[in-house]
N, C-alpha and C positions, 0 to 999 in steps of 0.2 A: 297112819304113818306121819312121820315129823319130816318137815322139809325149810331147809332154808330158806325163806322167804326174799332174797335182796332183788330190789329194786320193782317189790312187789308182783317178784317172778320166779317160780320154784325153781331156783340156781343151784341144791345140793340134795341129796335125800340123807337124812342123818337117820343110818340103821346100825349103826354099831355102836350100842348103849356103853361100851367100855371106854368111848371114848370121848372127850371133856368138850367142854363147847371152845374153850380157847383155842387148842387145837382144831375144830371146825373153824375156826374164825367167824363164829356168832360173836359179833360185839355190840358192845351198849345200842340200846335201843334198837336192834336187832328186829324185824319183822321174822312171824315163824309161824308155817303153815300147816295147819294140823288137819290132814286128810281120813275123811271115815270111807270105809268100803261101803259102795250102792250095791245092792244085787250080790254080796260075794266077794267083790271087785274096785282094785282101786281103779280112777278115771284117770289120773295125770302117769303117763309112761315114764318110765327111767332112760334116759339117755337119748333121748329126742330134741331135738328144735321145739322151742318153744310155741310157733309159730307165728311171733311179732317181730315184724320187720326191723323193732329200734333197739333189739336185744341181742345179745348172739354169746352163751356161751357152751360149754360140756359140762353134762353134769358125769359128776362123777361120787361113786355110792360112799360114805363117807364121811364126805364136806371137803375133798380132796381140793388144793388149793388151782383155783384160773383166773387168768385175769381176763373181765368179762366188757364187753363194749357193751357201751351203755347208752351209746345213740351211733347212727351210720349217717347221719348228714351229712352231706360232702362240704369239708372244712374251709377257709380261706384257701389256705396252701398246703401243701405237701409237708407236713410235721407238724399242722398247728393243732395239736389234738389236746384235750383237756383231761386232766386227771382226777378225777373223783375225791374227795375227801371221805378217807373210813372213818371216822372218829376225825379226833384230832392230828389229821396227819400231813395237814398241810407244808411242812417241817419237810416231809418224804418225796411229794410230792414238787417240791422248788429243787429241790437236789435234783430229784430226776430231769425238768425240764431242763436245768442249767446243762447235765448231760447230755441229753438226748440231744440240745442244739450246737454237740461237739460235733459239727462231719464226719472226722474221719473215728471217729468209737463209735457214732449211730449206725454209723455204713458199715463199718465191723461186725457189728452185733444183728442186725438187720439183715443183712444179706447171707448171715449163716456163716461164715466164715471162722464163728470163732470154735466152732463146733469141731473143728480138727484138731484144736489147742488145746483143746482140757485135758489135765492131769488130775485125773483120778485119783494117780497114787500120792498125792502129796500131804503128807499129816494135817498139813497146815492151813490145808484148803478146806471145800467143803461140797466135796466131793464132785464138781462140776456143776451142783443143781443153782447156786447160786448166779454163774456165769447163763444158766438154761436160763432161770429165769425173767433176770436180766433181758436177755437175749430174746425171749416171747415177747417182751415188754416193747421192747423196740423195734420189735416186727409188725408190732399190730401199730403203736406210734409213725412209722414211718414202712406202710406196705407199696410194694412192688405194684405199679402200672398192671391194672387187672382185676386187682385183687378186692375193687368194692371199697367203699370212702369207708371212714372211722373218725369220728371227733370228738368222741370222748372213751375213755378206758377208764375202769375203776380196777386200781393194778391190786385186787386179792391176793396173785400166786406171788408175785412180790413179795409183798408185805408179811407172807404166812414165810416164805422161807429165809426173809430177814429177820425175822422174830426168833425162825427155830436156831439160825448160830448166835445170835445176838438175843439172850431174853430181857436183855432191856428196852427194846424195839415190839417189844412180842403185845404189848396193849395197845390202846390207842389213845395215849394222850401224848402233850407238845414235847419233842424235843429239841435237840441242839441239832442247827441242820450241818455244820460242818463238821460235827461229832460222824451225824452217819455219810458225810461223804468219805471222809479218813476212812472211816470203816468198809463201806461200799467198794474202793477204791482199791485198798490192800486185799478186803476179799476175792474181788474180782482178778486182784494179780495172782495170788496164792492160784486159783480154780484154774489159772491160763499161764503158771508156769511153767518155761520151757524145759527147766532143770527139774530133772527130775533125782539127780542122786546130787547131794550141796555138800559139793568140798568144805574142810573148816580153810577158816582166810582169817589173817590178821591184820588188824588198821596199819594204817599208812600214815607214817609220821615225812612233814618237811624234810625235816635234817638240812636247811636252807637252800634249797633249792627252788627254782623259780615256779608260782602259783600253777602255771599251766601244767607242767608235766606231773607234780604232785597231786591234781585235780583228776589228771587221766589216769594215774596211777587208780586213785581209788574207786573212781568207774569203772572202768575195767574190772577191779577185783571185785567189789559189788556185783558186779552181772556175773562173777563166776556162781551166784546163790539165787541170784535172782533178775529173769531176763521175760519178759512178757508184753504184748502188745500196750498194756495199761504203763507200763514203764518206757516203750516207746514213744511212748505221747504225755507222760505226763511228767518223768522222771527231771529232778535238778538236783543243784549240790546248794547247800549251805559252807559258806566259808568260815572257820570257828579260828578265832587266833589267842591262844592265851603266853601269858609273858611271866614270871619268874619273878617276884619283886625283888625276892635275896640276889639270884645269879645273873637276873637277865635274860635268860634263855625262852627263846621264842619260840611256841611250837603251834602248826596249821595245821588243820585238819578240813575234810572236807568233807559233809554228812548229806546223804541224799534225803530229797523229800519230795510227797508228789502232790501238796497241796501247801499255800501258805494262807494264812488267818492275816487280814488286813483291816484297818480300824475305822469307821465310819466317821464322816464329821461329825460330830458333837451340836446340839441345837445350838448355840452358842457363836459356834462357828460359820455355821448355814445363813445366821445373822450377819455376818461381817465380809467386807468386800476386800479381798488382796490388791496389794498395792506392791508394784517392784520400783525401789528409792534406792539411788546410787548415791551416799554419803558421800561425799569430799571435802578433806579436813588437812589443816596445816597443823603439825603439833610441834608442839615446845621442844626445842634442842631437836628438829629435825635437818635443819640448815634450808627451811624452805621448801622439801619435798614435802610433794601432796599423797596423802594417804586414802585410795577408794576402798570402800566399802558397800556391796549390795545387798541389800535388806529386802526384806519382803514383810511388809507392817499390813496388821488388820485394824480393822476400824469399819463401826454401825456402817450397815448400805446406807447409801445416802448422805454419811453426816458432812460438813462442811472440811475445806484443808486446815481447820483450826485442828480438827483430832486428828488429823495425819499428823502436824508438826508434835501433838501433845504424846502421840502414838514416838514420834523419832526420835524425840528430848529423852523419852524411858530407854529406848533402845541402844543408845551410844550416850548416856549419862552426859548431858550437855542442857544447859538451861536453853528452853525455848525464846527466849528474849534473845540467842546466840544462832537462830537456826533460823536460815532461810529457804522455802523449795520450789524450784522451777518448772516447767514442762520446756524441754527441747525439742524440737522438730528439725530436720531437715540441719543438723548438726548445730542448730543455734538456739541459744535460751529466746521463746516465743513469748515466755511471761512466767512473771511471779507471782504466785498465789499471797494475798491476805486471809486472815483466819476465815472471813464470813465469804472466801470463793468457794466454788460448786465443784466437785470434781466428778460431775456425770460426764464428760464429755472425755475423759481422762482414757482412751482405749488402748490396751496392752497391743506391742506392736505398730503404731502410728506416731506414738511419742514415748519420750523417756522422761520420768522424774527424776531430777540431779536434788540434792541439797547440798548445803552451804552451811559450813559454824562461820560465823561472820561477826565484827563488833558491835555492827548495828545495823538489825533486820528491816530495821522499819525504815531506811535507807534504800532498799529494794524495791519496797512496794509501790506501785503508780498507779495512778489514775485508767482505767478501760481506757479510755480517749488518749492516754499520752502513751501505756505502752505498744499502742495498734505500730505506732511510729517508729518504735523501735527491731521493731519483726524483719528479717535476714540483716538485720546490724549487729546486735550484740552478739559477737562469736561466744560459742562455748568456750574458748579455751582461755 
């Protein structure tokens, strides 16, 4: 007999030669245990406890998919449980923990609750199993007081029935993790639709009326197609405005979504220290009014106030030899920086940086020893 071998523990018996090892979920590098009969007689039983306390799954005749605990140490804390790497599925596995540390969907799912929700009949689902499994996943992740510690899951039955509606999921190499949250996400709503017969419904145009009632409008009509716990918690609108260049004509829409894609700092960036600079400028034919401006300039951690002023001269096109910048405190300018001052000391919240387009910067600048003398004198205004 052939037997699944994972985690160097007869986990499946594979007796049905018809069927492929992908489908068993044998993956690369796969351990597989090839049993001879003693006496007659095979030794390892079918559908037994293994009898090692750091193992615990069902076999089932097959390679039928479970997800199997792969240690019972009693974890940190209640949810901290670890998820196995099948392959390359660390991608699968960051998604899940990002979920399962949602309260109200682990408690959902965990406590069985969602088990009354599935729609079976719905084309577009996937027939509840996806929602089941889900839902075994976050049972044994987060079990009920009693129920014996768990810290780590190698989530197989997962992973086997994410692959079978999605066959791009179906091997084990890296992919896009917010690819399979979108996926997971609308799966999981489709499987826990409350609507089971879906009116046709047509978009909802402005026609200028004010953003809130045109917003509610299309929620509303939206949930006449589609209304589920996963849309109770995760559901937003996207506001879309396009305009007419010929006519003018302005039209809003407003498009749900239940996940948005958000962009990482850049190395580049992770290198440079923000700075918030309030410009203040007298311009030509203004009759003397002062024009504010708030910037937010970056520049190397660390570097000196010479590449802030060189960072503020690019941003408001003004020669540096024209710009001068302060720190205020307690509504009064405390000091003016020269190029070779330090701005470690600079903390968002305790002081403001003002600048100044001025005739002549170097006018400003004083000596450590004479501006101390000037501190609650020179008013900001």
């Amino acid at each position: 007999r052939i037997w699944d071998y994972f985690h160097k523990k007869p986990y499946a018996l594979l007796d049905t030669p018809s069927k492929k090892l992908e489908t068993c979920q044998i993956m690369e590098n796969n351990e597989i245990l090839i049993e001879l009969k003693v006496d007659g007689s095979f030794a390892i039983k079918k559908d037994t406890d293994s009898g090692s306390s750091n193992y615990s799954s069902n076999y089932n005749s097959g390679g039928s998919a479970m997800n199997v605990v792969t240690s019972t140490n009693a974890p940190p804390a209640r949810g901290v449980v670890g998820l196995e790497n099948l392959g390359n599925t660390c991608f699968m596995n960051s998604t899940l923990q990002c979920l399962s540390n949602c309260p109200p969907l682990a408690d959902f799912f965990s406590s069985g609750q969602f088990a009354a929700e599935i729609n079976r009949d719905n084309p577009l689902g996937h027939d509840g199993k996806l929602a089941e499994s889900f839902g075994s996943l976050m049972k044994l992740m987060w079990p009920a007081e009693g129920e014996g510690t768990i810290s780590c899951v190698a989530p197989r039955a997962f992973k086997y029935q994410m692959g079978t509606f999605r066959p791009e999921f179906s091997g084990y190499q890296q992919h896009d993790s917010s690819e399979l949250m979108n996926f997971l996400l609308d799966g999981l709503h489709e499987d826990l639709n409350r609507i089971h017969q879906k009116p046709y419904t047509e978009s909802v145009d402005s026609d200028g009326r004010p953003d809130p009632v045109v917003a509610k409008e299309s929620l509303d009509r939206y949930k006449l197609r589609n209304d589920s716990k996963i849309q109770d918690l995760f559901l937003g609108q996207f506001k879309s405005t396009l305009v007419c260049p010929d006519c003018g004509n302005v039209s809003i829409t407003f498009d749900p979504y239940t996940m948005i894609s958000l962009p990482l700092r850049t190395a580049q960036e992770e290198m440079q220290q923000q700075y918030r600079v309030t410009f203040v400028q007298v311009k030509r034919g203004s009759d003397g009014k002062r024009h504010h401006q708030v910037l937010k300039l970056g520049i190397p951690k660390g570097a000196n106030a010479g590449k802030l002023r060189e960072a503020l001269s690019e941003a408001v096109n003004v020669p540096e030899e024209r710009l001068v910048i302060g720190q205020m405190m307690r509504s009064y300018i405390y000091k003016f920086f020269d190029d070779s001052a330090s701005l470690d000391f600079v903390k968002a919240g305790t002081s403001t940086l003002l600048a100044y387009e001025v005739e002549h910067a170097d006018a400003f600048i004083y000596e450590e020893k004479s501006y101390n003398n000037y501190y609650g004198r020179s008013s900001a205004q």
